[in-house]
C-alpha positions as CSV (number, residue, x, y, z in Angstrom):
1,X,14.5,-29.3,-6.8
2,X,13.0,-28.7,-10.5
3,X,15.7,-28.7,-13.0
4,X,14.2,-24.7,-14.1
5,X,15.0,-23.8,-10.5
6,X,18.5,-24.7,-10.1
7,X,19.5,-21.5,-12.7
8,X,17.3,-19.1,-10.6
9,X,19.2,-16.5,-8.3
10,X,17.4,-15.2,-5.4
11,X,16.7,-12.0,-7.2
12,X,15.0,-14.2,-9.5
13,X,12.6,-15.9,-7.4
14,X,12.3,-12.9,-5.2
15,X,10.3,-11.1,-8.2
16,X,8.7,-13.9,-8.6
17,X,7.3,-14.0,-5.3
18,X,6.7,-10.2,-6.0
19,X,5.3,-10.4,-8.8
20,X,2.8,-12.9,-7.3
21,X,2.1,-10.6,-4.5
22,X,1.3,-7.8,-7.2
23,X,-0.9,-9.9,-9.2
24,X,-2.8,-11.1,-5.9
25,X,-3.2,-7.5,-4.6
26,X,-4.5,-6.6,-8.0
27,X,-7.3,-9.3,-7.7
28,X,-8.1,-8.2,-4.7
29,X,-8.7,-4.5,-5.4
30,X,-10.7,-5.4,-8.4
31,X,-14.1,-5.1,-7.1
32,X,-13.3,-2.0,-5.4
33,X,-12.0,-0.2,-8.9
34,X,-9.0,1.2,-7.3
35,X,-5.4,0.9,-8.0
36,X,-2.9,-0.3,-5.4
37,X,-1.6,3.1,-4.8
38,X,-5.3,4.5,-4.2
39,X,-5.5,1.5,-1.4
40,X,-2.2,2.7,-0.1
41,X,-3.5,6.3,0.2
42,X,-6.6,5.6,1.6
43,X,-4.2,3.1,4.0
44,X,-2.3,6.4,5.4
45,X,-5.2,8.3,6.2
46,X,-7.2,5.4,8.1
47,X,-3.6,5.6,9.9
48,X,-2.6,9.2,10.4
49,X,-5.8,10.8,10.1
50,X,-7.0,13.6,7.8
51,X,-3.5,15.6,6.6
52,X,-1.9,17.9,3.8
53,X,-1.7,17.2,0.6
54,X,2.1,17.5,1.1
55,X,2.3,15.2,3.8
56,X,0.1,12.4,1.6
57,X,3.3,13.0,-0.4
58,X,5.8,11.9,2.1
59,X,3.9,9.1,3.4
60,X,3.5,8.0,-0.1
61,X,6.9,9.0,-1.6
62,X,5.7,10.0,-4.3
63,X,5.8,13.7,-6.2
64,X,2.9,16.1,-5.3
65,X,1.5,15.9,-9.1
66,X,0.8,12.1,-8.4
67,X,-0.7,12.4,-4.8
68,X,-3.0,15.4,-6.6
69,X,-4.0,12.3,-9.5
70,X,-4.2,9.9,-6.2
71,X,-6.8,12.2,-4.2
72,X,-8.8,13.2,-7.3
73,X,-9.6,10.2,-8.5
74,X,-10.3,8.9,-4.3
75,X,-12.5,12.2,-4.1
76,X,-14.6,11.3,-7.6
77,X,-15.2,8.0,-5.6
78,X,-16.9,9.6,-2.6
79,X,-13.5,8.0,-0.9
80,X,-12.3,11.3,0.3
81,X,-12.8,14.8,0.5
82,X,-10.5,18.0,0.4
83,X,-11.0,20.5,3.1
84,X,-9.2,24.2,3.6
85,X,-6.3,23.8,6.4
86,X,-8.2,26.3,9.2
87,X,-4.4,27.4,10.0
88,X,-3.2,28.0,6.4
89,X,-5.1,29.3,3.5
90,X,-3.1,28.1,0.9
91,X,-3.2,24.7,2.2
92,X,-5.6,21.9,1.6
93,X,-6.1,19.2,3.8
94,X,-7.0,15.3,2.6
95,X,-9.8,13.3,4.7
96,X,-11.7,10.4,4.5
97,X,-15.5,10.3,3.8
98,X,-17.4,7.7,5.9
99,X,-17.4,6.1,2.4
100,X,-13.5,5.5,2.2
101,X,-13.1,4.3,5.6
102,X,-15.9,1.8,5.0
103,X,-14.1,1.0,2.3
104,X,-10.4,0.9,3.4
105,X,-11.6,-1.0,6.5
106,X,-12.8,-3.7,3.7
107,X,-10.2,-4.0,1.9
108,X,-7.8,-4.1,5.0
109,X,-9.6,-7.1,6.0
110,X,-9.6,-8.8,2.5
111,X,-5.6,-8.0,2.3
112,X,-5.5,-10.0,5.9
113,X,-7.0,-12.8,4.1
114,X,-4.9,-12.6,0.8
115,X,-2.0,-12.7,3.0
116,X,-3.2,-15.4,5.5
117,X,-3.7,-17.8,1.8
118,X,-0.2,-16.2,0.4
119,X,1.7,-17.2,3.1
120,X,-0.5,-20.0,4.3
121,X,2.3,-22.7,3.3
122,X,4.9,-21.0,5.8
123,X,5.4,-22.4,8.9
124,X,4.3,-19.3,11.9
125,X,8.3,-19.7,12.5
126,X,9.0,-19.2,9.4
127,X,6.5,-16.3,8.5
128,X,8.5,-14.8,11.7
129,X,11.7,-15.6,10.0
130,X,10.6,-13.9,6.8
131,X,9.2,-10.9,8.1
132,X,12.6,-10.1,10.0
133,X,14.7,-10.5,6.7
134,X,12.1,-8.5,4.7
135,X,12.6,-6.0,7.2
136,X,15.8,-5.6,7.5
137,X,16.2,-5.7,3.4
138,X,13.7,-2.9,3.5
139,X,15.5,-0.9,6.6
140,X,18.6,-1.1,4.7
141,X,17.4,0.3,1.0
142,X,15.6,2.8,3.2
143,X,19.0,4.4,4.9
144,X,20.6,3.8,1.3
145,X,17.8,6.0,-0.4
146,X,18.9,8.7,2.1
């Protein structure tokens, strides 16, 4: 062990790693010109499907205002497209264009791969073994947020 790691907490090397992550997502996205919360967005609809506005914002969890930002800058990309809900007027509905889920599909595969190098020095046991701990981390902030 390096003498600058002995003084690290976990905290500390878990924003490390985080940071890392960020930085390598960033990277990634760069050719694409969207941020990491436009790939997210354009993540829930290749999953769910087209939606409202409002439900963009749960999946998100984040406030209405931001997913409007989100979708307006997707939509001046060709990414995705707004659409009046059929069973409520005052409703818009969020889909993607061919474009966006050409796109998302793409950058789906390159996070794979950014993830495959990332974590390339973990054994698959231990990839297993992290995932389980990041989950349950993430379970438990999730029931504490409630």
């Amino acid at each position: 062990m390096r003498d600058d790691q002995a003084d690290e907490s976990l905290s500390d090397v878990f924003w490390r790693v985080a940071g890392a992550l960020r930085r390598t997502w960033r990277t990634t996205l760069g050719p694409f010109d969207i941020t990491p919360g436009h790939s997210r967005a354009l993540g829930v609809l290749m999953h769910h499907g087209v939606m409202r506005l409002s439900e963009l914002s749960d999946h998100l969890h984040i406030a209405p205002r931001s997913t409007t930002e989100v979708v307006d800058a997707l939509e001046e990309r060709g990414l995705v497209e707004r659409r009046p809900d059929p069973t409520d007027r005052r409703a818009t509905l969020v889909a993607l264009t061919d474009a966006g889920t050409a796109t998302g599909t793409t950058i789906q595969a390159a996070r794979r791969a950014e993830a495959d190098r990332f974590f390339g020095g973990l054994t698959p046991s231990e990839q297993a073994t992290l995932t389980t701990i990041l989950r349950k981390l993430r379970d438990s902030a999730d029931h504490s947020d409630a």
